[in-house]
N, C-alpha and C positions, 0 to 999 in steps of 0.2 A: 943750329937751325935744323928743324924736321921736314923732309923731304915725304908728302905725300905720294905714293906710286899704285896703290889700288884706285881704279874707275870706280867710280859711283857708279851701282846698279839701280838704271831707273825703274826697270821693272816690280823691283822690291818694293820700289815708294807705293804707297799708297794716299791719294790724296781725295778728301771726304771736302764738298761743298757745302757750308752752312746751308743750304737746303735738302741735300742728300739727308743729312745729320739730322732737321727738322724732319722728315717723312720717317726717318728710324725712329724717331721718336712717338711720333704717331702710330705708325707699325708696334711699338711695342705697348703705347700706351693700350690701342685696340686689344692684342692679348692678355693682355691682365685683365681688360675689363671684360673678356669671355669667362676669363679662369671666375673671377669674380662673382658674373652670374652662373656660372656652375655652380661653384662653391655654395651658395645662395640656394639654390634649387632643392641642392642635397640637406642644406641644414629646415628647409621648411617641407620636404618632404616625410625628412625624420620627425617633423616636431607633427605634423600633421595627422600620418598615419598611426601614430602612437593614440589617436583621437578617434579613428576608424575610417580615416581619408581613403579611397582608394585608387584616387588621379587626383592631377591637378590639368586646370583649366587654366590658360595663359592667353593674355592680352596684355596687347602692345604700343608702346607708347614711346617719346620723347620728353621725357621729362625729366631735368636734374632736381628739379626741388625734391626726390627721393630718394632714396638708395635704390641701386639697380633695380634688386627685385623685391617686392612688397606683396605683405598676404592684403590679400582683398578681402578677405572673410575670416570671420575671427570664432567661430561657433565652438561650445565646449565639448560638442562630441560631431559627428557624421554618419548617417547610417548609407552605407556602398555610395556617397557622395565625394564630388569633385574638391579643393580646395582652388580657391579661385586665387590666383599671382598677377601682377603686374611687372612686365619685364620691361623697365622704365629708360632703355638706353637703347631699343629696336633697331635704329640702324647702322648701330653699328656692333653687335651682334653677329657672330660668324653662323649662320643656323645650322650649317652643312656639318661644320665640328662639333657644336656641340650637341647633334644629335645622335651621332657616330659613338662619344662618348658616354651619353645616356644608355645608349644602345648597347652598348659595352659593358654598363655597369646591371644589364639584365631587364631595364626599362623599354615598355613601348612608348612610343611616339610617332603620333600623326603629328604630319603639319599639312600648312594652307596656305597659298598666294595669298598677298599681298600687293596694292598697288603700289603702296606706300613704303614699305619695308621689304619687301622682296618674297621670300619665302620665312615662313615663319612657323614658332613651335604652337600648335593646337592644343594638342593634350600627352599628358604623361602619365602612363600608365603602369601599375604593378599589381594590379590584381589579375 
């Protein structure tokens, strides 16, 4: 027979409520769907300006019947013209970060109140 003689450290435990567990999951679902519309941003930016885009123009919406974000305009060339986006998942969207890291990556960016969505991206600029 084995003689247990170490106390259980309660402090060690860590005990997670299936609703704790439910809001981590939400919490992380939320950052991917930031990284997501980043990601997003950069690749219709690049596809854009390759056309002579020299911003894009962003509106905001709740809508899953899309992928996050969607060109609104599809034109074969641009002269010093906007590329118009739909940033189709607004509120829930971190706008604070991911303008910090547009901003990071050399980009301007206004944004604008919103009633609806809070603070949001305007325009993004690299000219």
């Amino acid at each position: 027979m084995v003689t247990l003689t170490k106390a259980l450290d309660l402090q060690s435990l860590k005990t997670e409520t299936p609703a704790e567990k439910a809001r981590q999951a939400v919490a992380q679902y939320h950052a991917q769907c930031n990284e997501d519309v980043y990601q997003s941003l950069l690749v219709i930016i690049a596809e854009e300006s390759a056309k002579g885009a020299v911003r894009l123009s962003a509106y905001h919406c709740d809508d899953r019947k899309y992928d996050f974000v969607t060109l609104r305009n599809n034109p074969t060339a641009y002269i010093n013209d906007a590329a118009l986006v739909d940033i189709n998942i607004a509120s829930i969207v971190n706008t604070e970060l991911l303008v910090k890291r547009l901003e990071s990556d050399g980009f301007t960016v206004n944004t604008m109140p919103s009633d609806k969505f809070g603070l949001c991206i305007d325009i993004i600029s690299w000219e």
